[in-house]
ROSEPA-327759 format. One line per field, with one value per residue (C-alpha): y, x, z. Coordinates in Angstrom, 3 decimals, padded with zeros to 6 digits, always signed. Example, Ala and Ser with C-alpha at 12.3 -4.5 7.8 and 13.67 -1.06 7.14 Angstrom:
! residues 2
py	(-004.500 -001.060)
px	(+012.300 +013.670)
pz	(+007.800 +007.140)
This chain:
! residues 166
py	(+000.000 +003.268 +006.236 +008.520 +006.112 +005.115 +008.768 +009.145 +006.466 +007.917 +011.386 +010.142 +007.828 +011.096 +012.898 +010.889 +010.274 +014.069 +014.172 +011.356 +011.981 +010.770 +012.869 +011.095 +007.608 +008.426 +009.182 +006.008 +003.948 +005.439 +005.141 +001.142 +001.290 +002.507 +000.319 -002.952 -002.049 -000.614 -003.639 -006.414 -005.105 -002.547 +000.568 -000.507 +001.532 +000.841 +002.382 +005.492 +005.740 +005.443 +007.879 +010.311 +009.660 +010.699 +013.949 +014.711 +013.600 +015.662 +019.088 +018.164 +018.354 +021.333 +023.539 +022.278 +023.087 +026.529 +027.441 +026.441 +028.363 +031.571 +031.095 +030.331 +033.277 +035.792 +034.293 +033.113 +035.232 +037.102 +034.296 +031.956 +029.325 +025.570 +023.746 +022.174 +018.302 +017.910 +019.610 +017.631 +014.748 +015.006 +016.948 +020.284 +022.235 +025.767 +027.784 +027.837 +028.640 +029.914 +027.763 +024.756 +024.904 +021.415 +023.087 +024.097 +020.893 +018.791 +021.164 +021.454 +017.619 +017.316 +019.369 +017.792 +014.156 +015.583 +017.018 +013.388 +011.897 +014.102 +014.019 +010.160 +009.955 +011.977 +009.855 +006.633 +008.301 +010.194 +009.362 +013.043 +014.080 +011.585 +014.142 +013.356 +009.746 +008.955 +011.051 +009.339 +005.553 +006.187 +007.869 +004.522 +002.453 +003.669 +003.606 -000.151 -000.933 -000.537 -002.716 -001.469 -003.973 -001.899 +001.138 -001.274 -002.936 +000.824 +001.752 -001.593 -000.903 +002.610 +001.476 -000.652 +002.349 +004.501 +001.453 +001.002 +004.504 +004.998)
px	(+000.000 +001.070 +002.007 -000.380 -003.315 -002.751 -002.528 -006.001 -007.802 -005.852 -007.437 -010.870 -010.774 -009.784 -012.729 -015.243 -014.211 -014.552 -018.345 -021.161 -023.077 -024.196 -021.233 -019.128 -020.157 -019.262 -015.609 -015.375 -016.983 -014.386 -011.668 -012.625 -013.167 -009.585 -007.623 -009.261 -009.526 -006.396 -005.063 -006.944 -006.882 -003.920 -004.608 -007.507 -010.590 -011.989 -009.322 -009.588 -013.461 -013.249 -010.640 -012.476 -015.711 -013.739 -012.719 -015.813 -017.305 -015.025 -015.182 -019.003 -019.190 -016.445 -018.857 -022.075 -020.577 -019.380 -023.027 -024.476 -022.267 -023.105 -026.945 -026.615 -024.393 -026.997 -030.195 -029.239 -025.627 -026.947 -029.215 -028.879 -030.395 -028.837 -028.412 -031.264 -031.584 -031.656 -028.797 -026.895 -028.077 -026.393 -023.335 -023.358 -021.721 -021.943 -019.124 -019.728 -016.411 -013.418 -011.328 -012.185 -013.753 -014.310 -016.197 -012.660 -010.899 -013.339 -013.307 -009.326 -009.198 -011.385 -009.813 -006.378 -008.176 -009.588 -006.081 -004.679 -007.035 -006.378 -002.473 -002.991 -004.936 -002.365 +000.246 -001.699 -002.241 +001.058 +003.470 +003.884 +004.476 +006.994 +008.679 +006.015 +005.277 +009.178 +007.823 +004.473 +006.294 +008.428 +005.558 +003.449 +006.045 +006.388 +002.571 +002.805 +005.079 +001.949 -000.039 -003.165 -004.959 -005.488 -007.081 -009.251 -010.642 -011.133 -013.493 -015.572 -015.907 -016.887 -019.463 -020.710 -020.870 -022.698 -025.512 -026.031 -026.849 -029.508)
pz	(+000.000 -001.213 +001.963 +000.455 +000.412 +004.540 +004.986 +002.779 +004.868 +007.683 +007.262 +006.530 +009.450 +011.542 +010.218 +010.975 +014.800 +015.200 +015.327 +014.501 +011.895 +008.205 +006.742 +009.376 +008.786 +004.869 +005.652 +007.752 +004.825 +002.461 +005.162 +004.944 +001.055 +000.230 +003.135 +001.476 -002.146 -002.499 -000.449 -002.467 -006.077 -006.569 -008.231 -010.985 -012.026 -008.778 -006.915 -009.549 -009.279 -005.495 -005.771 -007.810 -005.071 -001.842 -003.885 -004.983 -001.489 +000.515 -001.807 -002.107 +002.297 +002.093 +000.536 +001.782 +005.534 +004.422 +002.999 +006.097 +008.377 +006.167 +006.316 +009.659 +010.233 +008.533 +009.752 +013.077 +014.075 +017.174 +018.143 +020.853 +019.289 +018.674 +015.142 +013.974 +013.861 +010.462 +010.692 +013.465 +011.575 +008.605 +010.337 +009.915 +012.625 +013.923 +015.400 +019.096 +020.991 +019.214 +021.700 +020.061 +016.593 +015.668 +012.304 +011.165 +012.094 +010.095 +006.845 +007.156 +007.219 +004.303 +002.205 +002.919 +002.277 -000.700 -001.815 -000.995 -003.354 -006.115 -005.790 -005.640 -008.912 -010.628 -009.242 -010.400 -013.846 -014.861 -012.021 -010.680 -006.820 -006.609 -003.990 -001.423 -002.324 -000.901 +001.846 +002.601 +002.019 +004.629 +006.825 +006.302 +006.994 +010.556 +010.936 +009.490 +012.419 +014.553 +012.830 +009.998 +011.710 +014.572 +012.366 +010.782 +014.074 +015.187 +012.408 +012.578 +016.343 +015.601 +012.534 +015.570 +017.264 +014.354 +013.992 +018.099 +018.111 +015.111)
């Protein structure tokens, strides 16, 4: 398995521990998705389309977030009021305390899982960003030492997690 691909599933995997939601529960899916099809099949047209997915996935939540946190700012700015369940639901956050934003830790770790993806499918396809792929091997192969095994027993206990409570 390729550095930048554990750091992917590492990224998404980080993402959805953050808060528990629908959006969460995708980035855990797609944390699973790229640790076994990248791990069973190599780099195919799965592992491009699945690529292409968490981009798309991850800019698609980027600017869904950002949307709501300007309506919310204009409509609801001096107001009191908590998110709506719909809202918590799917996972969209508010900014409640400056001291710990969790709103800008989630959209700074999509964007850098959705920058992951992208730099990996231009890897797969014309063999750039070899600079950071000498980088990210050697990264993985420390995290290896622990064992992948671990992450993936983590996400399965936390999809057990995600189903006990809905």
């Amino acid at each position: 398995m390729r550095g930048g691909l554990f750091l992917l599933s590492l990224l998404l995997f980080t993402a959805a521990v953050l808060k528990c939601s629908l959006i969460s529960l995708g980035n855990l899916l797609a944390s699973l998705l790229v640790l076994f099809v990248f791990l069973e099949t190599g780099c195919h047209s799965s592992g491009r389309a699945l690529l292409w997915s968490i981009v798309t996935f991850s800019l698609l939540v980027i600017l869904s977030q950002l949307t709501f946190l300007f309506a919310w700012a204009i409509w609801c700015g001096r107001c009191s009021l908590h998110e709506p369940l719909w809202a918590e639901f799917i996972g969209f956050m508010i900014v409640e305390t400056w001291r710990s934003p969790t709103v800008i830790y989630v959209l700074i770790l999509q964007l850098l899982a959705a920058f992951t993806a992208f730099t990996e499918l231009h890897e797969i396809r014309l063999g750039l960003f070899t600079w950071a792929a000498s980088f990210l091997r050697s990264f993985a192969a420390a995290i290896e030492l622990i064992g992948w095994y671990r992450l993936t027993i983590s996400c399965i206990y936390l999809t057990r997690h995600y189903l006990l409570q809905i």
